[in-house]
C-alpha positions in Angstrom: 86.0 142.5 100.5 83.1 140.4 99.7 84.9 138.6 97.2 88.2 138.3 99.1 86.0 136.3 102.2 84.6 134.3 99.6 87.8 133.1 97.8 89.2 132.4 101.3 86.9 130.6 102.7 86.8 128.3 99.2 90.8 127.8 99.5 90.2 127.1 103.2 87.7 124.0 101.9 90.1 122.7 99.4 92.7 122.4 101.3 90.6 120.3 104.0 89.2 118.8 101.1 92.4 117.4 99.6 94.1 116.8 103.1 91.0 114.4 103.8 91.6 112.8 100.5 95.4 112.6 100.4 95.1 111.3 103.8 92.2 108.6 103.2 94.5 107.1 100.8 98.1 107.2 102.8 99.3 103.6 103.5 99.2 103.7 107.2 101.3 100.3 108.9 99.8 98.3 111.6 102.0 100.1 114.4 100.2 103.3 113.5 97.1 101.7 114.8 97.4 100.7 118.2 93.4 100.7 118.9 93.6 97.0 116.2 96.4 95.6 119.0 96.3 96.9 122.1 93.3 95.3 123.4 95.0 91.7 122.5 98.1 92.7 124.7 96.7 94.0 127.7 97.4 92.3 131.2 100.0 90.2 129.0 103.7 89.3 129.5 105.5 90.5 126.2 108.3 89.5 124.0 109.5 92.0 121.5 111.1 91.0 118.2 111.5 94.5 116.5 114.8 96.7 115.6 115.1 100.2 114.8 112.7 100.4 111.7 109.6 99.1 114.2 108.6 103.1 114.6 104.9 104.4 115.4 105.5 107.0 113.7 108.4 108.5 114.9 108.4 107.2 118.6 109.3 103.2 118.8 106.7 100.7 119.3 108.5 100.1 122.7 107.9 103.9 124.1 104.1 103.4 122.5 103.5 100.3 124.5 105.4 101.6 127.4 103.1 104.4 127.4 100.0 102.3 127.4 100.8 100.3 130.2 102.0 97.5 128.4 103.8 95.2 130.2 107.1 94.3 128.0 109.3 91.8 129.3 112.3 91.5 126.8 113.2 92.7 123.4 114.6 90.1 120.7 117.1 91.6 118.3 117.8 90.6 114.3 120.7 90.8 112.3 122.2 94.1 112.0 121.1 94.4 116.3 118.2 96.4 118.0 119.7 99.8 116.7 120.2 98.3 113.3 123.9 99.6 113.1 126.0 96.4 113.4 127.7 95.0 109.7 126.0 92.3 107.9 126.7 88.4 109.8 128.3 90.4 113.3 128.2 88.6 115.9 125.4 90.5 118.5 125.7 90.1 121.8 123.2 90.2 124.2 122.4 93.5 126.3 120.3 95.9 127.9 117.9 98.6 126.5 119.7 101.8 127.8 116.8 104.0 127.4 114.1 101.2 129.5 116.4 98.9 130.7 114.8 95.9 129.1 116.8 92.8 128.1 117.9 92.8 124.4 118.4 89.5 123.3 120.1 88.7 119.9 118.5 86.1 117.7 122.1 86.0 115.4 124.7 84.1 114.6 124.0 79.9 116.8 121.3 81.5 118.9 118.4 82.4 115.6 115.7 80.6 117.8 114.6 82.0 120.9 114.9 79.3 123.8 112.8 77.7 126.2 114.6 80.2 129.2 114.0 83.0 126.7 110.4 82.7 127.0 110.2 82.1 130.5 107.1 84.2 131.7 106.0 84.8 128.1 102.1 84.9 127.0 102.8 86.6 123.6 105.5 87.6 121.2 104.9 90.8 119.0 106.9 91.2 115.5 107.4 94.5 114.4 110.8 94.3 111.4 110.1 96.2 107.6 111.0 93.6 105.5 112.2 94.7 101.7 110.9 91.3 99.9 113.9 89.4 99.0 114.3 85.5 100.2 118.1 86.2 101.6 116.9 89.0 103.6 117.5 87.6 107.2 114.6 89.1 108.7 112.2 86.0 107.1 114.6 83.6 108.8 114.2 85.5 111.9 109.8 85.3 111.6 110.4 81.5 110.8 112.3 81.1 114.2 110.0 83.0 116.5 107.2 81.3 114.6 108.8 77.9 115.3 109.5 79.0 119.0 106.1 80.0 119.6 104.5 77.1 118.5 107.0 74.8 120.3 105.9 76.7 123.7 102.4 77.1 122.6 102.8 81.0 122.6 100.7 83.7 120.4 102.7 85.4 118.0 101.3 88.9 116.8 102.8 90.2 113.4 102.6 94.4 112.8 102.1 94.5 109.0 104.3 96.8 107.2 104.6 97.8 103.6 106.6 95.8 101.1 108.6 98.0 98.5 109.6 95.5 96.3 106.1 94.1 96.8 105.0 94.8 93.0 106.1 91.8 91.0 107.6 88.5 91.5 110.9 87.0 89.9 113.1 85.1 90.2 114.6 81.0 91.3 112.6 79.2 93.6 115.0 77.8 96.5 115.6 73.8 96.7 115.5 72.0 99.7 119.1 71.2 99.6 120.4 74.6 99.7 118.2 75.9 102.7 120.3 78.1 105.2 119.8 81.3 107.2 119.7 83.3 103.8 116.6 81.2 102.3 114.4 78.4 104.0 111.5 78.5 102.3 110.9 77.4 98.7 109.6 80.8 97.3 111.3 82.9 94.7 114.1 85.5 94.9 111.0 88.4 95.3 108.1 86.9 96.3 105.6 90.0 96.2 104.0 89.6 100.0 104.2 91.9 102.9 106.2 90.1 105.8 102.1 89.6 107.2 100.8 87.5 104.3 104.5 85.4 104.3 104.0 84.3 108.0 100.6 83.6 106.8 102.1 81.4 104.4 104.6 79.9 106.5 101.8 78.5 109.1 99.6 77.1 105.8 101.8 75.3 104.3 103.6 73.9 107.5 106.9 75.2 107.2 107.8 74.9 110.4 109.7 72.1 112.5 107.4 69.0 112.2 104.8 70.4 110.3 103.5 72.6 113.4 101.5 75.6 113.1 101.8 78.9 115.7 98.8 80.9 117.1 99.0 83.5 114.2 97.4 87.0 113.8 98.5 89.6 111.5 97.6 93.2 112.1 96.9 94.8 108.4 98.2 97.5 107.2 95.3 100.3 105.9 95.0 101.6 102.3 97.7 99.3 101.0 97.9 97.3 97.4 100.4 95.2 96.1 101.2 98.1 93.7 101.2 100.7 96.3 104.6 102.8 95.9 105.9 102.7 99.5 109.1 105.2 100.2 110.2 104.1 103.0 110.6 106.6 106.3 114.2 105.0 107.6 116.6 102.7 105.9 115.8 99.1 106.7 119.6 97.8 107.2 122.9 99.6 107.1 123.9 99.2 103.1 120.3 100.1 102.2 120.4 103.8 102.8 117.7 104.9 99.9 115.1 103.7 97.5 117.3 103.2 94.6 119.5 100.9 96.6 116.0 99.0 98.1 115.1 98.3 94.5 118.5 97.2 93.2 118.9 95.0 96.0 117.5 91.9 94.6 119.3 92.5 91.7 123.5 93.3 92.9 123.0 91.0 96.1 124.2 88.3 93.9 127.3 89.9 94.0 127.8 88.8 97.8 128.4 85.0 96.5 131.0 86.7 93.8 134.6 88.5 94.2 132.7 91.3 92.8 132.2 94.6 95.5 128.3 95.8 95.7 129.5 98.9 97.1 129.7 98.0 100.9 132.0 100.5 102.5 131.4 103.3 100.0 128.2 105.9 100.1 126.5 104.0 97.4 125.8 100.5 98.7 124.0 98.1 96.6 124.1 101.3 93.6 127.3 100.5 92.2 129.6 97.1 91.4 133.2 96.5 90.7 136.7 94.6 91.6 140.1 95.8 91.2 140.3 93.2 88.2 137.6 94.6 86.8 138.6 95.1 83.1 136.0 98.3 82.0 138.5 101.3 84.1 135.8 104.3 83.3 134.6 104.5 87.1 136.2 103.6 90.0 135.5 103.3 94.0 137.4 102.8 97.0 135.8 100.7 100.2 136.6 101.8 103.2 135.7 101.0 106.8 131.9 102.8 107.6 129.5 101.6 110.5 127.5 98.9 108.7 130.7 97.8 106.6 133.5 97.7 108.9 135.6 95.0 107.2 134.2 96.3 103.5 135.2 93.5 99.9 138.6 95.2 99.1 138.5 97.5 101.9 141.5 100.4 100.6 141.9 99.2 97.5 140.6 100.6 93.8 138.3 99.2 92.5 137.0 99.5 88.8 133.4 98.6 87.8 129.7 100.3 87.3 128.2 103.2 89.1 124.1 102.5 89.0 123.6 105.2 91.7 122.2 107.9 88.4 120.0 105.7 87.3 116.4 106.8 87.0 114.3 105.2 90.0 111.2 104.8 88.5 112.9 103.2 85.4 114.1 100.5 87.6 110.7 100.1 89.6 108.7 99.7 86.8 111.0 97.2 85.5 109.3 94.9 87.5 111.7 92.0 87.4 115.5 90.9 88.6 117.9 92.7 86.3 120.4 89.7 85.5 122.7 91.8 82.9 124.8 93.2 86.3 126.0 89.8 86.9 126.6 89.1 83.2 128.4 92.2 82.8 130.4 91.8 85.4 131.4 87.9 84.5 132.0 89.3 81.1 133.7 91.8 83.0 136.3 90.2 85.2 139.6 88.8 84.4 140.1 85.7 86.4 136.6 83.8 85.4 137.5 80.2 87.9 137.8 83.1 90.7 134.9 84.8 90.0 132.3 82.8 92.4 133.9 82.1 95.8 135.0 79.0 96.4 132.3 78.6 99.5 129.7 78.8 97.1 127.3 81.0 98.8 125.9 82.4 95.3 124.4 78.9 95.4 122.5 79.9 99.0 121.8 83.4 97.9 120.1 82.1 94.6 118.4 78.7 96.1 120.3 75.9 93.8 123.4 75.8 91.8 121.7 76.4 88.5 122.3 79.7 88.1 125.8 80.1 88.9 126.1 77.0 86.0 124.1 79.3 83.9 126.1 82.3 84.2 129.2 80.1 83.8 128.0 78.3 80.3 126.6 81.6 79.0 123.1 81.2 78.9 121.5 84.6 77.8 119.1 86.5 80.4 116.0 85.4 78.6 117.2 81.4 78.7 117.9 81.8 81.9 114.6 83.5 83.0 112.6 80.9 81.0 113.7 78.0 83.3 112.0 80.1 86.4 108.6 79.9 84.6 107.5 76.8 85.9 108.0 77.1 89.4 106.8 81.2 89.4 103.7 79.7 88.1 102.8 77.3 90.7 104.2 79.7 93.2 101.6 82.1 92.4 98.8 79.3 92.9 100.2 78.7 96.9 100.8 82.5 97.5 97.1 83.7 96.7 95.5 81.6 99.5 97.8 83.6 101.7 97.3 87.1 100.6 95.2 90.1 102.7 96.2 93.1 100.4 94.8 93.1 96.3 
């Protein structure tokens, strides 16, 4: 009986003993510590720029703050809207929180930069978005504005660091000045390998915004967090990124948005499979059709022929560590009509930040070729992002 106490007592200890552990190391994000930001929003007027993915664990940041007596003015909504349902570039209108009543205004479509009415009454803006660390994802554009706002009305902005998934390496074009739009202002690469803390960090040093001006900046860290720190994370961050594997091939079948080629909106694999119904390969096939998030899906009811990606090992692809360029070979290689292939509005050239690598993929230039003119400008990019980093 002796025994029996004894061995119980010495699983009991383990288990304490690994929980501590396990739990020492968890990557907790800034939300999850409200005693590092409370005390800087107390007796404050406060603007909210957060969506559905800005949870304290699984209550929003706006029940937390509620909760402590924060005084929350208005909320200001990204792309995809506060409950992160509405399709990629819909138009957002403005409306009211039905659960507080608070003001939701969207920061989409003409209106990306909050106004000087919209911060009427305003002593501090709190940003609270997961970011997946990609240049065309809108939710940089969206930090630039408020940024820009802030310092244009000489208001605080507060940023709730969250984890990075694709935070582990760094790939891909730098974007030229001439081909800045709502999909890439900044001249970083494709992944830039920062938490959305560190790039508003970067964004004030090196004077990025209108006129050179710089906001009133703090970033709230996240806690046992590395650059290399695997990060699943707990909801999907837009409507076409519903798991990990389609997070990490993001970067990679996004180009397919500036092409006739479908990445998959409006099937249950987006961003995990490619295709077109001229697609010559006719060994797997999809069919888009209207979902919430991809109402008015690329080839919406019609077969499509192309690659499924959605069985591929994930941690083969995450420790690839780089853009996978052989997707938009492929499917060049692929497609019948070659003048059709990139749209005629030539948005591949926003998505990648120049018109070089459309030219490239159009003149055949092998993945490696193609790779080795990005070595230049990853290298100096490097140098800029290290005086900007928090995390190793």
């Amino acid at each position: 009986m002796l025994q029996l106490v004894k061995r119980v007592y010495k699983s009991f200890f383990l288990i304490i003993f690994y929980s501590s552990v396990l739990f020492a190391g968890k990557i907790i994000p800034a939300a999850e510590q409200p005693e590092l930001y409370l005390p800087l929003l107390k007796g404050k007027q406060i603007a909210l720029v957060v969506n559905h993915s800005s949870l304290v664990g699984k209550e929003h940041l706006i029940d937390t703050l509620l909760k402590h007596g924060i005084k929350v003015q208005k909320i200001f909504a990204p792309e995809h809207g506060f409950r992160g349902k509405a399709d990629a570039g819909a138009h957002i209108k403005n409306s009211r929180d039905t659960q507080t009543g608070l003001p939701i205004i969207s920061l989409y479509g003409k209106h990306k930069k909050p106004t000087k009415a919209d911060l009427n009454g305003i002593d501090l803006i709190l940003f609270d978005i997961q970011d997946v660390g990609v240049r065309f994802y809108t939710y940089l554009s969206t930090l630039h504005y408020i940024m820009e706002a802030g310092a244009d009305r000489h208001i605080p902005v507060i940023v709730l660091d969250r984890p990075n998934p694709n935070a582990h390496y760094i790939d891909g074009p730098l974007l030229e000045k001439k081909y800045r739009s709502f999909v890439g202002l900044h001249p970083v690469p494709l992944v830039y390998g920062m938490t959305i803390g560190e790039y508003a960090r970067m964004i004030n040093g090196e004077r990025w915004l209108k006129a050179g001006k710089e906001v009133a900046l703090t970033v709230i860290p996240l806690a046992n967090y590395t650059h290399q720190s695997f990060y699943s994370l707990p909801v999907k961050p837009s409507p076409n990124l519903p798991n990990k594997l389609a997070v990490i091939l993001y970067p990679s079948l996004a180009f397919f948005e500036g092409t006739v080629i479908s990445a998959g909106r409006g099937t249950k694999k987006p961003f995990q499979l490619y295709g077109a119904p001229k697609y010559k390969v006719k060994k797997f096939s999809f069919v888009p059709r209207s979902r919430p998030g991809a109402k008015y899906p690329k080839f919406r009811g019609q077969r499509c022929y192309g690659v499924d990606l959605s069985r591929t090992d994930f941690k083969t692809q995450y420790e690839k560590k780089r853009l996978d360029l052989s997707y938009l070979q492929n499917a060049y290689a692929n497609y019948a009509d070659k003048k059709k292939f990139f749209l005629k509005n030539r948005f591949i050239d926003k998505l990648s930040g120049s018109d070089k690598l459309r030219k490239q993929i159009e003149s055949g230039v092998s993945e490696e070729e193609i790779r080795k003119s990005w070595e230049k400008d990853l290298v100096s990019f490097k140098k800029i992002r290290k005086k900007y980093l928090i995390y190793p």
